[in-house]
C-alpha positions as CSV (number, residue, x, y, z in Angstrom):
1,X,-17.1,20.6,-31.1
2,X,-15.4,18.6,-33.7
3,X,-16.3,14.7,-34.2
4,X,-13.5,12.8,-34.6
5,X,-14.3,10.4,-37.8
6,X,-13.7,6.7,-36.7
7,X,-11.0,4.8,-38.7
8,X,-9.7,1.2,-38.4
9,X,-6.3,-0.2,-38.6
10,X,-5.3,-2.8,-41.1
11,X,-4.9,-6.4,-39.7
12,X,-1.2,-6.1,-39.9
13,X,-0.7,-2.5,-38.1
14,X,-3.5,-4.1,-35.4
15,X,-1.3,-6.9,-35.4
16,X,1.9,-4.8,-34.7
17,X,-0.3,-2.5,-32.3
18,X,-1.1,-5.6,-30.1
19,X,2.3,-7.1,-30.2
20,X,4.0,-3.8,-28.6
21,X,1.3,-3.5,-26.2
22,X,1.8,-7.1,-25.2
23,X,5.9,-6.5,-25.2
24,X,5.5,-3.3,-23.2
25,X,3.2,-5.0,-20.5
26,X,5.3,-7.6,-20.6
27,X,8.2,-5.6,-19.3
28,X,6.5,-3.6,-16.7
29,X,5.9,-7.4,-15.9
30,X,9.4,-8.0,-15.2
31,X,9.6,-5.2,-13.0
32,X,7.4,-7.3,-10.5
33,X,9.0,-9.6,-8.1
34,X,7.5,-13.7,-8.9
35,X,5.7,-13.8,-5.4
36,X,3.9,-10.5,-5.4
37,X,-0.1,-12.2,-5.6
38,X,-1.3,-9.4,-7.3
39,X,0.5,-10.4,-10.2
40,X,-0.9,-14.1,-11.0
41,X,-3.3,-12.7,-13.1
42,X,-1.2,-10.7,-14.8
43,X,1.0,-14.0,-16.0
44,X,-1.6,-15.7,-16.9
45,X,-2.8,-13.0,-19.5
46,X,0.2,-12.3,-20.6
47,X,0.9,-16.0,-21.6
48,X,-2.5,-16.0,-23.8
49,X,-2.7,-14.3,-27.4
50,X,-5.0,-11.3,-26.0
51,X,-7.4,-8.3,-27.4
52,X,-6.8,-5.2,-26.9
53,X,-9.6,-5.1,-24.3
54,X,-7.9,-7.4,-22.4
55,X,-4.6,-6.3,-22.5
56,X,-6.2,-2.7,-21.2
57,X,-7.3,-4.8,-18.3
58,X,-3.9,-6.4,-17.5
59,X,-2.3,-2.9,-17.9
60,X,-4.9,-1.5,-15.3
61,X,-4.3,-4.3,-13.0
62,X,-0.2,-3.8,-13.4
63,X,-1.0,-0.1,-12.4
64,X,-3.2,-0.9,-9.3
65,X,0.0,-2.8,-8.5
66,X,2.1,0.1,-8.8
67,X,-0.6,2.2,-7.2
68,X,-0.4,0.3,-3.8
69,X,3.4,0.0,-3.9
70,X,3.5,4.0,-4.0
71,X,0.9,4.5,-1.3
72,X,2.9,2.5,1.1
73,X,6.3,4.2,-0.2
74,X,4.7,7.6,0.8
75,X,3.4,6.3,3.9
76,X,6.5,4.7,5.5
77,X,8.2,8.1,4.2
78,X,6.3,10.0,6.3
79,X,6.5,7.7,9.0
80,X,10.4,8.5,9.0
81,X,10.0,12.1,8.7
82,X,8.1,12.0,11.8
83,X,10.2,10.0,13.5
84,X,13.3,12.2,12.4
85,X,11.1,15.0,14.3
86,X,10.3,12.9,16.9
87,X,13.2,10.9,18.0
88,X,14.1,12.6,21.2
89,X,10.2,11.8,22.7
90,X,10.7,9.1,25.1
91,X,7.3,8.2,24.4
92,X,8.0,7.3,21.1
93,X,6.8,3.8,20.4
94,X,4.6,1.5,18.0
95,X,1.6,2.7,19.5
96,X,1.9,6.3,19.2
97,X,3.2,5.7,15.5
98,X,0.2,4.0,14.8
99,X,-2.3,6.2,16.8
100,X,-0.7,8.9,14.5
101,X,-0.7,7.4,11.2
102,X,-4.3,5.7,11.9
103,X,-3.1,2.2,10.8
104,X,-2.8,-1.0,13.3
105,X,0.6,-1.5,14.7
106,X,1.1,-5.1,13.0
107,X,0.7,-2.7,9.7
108,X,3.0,-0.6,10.2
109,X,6.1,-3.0,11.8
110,X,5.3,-4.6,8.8
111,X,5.9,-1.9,6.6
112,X,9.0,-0.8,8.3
113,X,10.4,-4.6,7.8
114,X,10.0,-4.3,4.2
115,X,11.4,-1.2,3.8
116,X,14.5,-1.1,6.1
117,X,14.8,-4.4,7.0
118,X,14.6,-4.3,10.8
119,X,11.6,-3.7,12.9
120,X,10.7,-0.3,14.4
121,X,12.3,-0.6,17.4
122,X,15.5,-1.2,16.1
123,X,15.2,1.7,13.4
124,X,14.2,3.8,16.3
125,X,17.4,3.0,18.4
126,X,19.7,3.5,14.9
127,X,17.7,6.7,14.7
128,X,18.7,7.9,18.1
129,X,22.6,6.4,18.1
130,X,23.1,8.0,14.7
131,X,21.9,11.2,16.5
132,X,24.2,10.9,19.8
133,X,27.0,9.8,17.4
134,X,27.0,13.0,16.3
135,X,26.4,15.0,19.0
136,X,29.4,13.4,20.7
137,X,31.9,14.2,17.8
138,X,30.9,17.1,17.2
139,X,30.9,18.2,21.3
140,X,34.2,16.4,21.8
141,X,35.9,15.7,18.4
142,X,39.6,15.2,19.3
143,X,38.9,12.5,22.2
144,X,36.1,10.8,20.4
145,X,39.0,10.1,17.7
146,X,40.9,8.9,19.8
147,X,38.7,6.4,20.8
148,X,38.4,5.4,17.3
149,X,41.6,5.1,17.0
150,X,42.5,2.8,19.9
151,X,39.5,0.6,18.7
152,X,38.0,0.5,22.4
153,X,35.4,-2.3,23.0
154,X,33.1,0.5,24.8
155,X,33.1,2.5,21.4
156,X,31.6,-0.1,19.1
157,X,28.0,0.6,20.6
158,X,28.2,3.5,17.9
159,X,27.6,3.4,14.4
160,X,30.4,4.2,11.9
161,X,30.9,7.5,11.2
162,X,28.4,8.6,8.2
């Protein structure tokens, strides 16, 4: 095994080291929304002349921030993909999501908020009149134009064509 021989920088390469560390946190920084809590910290570091033990911390807290935004990314992924499975189940609701995923309902109708911007129940029902949308132009394509066409009040219960 070879020992590596310890070697220090010059005050001005430190100098330079620590400034592009600082710069590079600084723009992961940016990447942040203001109002994410986790982040508070993070500012006030970044606002202080820091070592380069400290700026290791503020780079490990940026990635537990990332960390958690990725966990939930994969999660409400999954959660889709099983509802893309699942959409035909009747039974499909909240409470079998969560009883499936192990997380409390209130979790998860959060995470679905954030993510598409409606609540599950309406995701579901998009979910399921995408579906029948399709199924009903591709059954019966020339009369289902020809709804479109006429602009029928009765037709507008269906999403746009995707």
């Amino acid at each position: 095994m070879k020992i590596m021989e310890k070697r220090s920088l010059s005050y001005q390469k430190m100098q330079g080291l620590l400034l592009s560390v600082h710069s590079t946190l600084f723009r992961v920084r940016c990447m942040i929304p203001d109002g994410a809590e986790q982040v508070q910290t993070v500012d006030i570091h970044l606002a202080e002349y820091l070592s380069l033990k400290q700026l290791e911390n503020t780079a490990l807290s940026l990635c537990t921030y990332f960390e958690g935004i990725t966990t939930q990314n994969q999660t409400i992924l999954s959660m889709k993909a099983y509802i893309m499975e699942n959409y035909r189940d009747s039974s499909l609701c909240l409470t079998k999501l969560s009883d499936q995923f192990n997380l409390s309902e209130s979790y998860i109708s959060y995470l679905f908020k954030e993510s598409t911007g409606c609540n599950f129940s309406v995701y579901l029902k998009q979910i399921r009149m995408r579906k029948a949308h399709k199924l009903v132009i591709g059954v019966f394509p020339a009369p289902f134009r020809a709804l479109q066409r006429s602009r029928l009040q009765q037709f507008q219960q269906f999403p746009p064509r995707l």
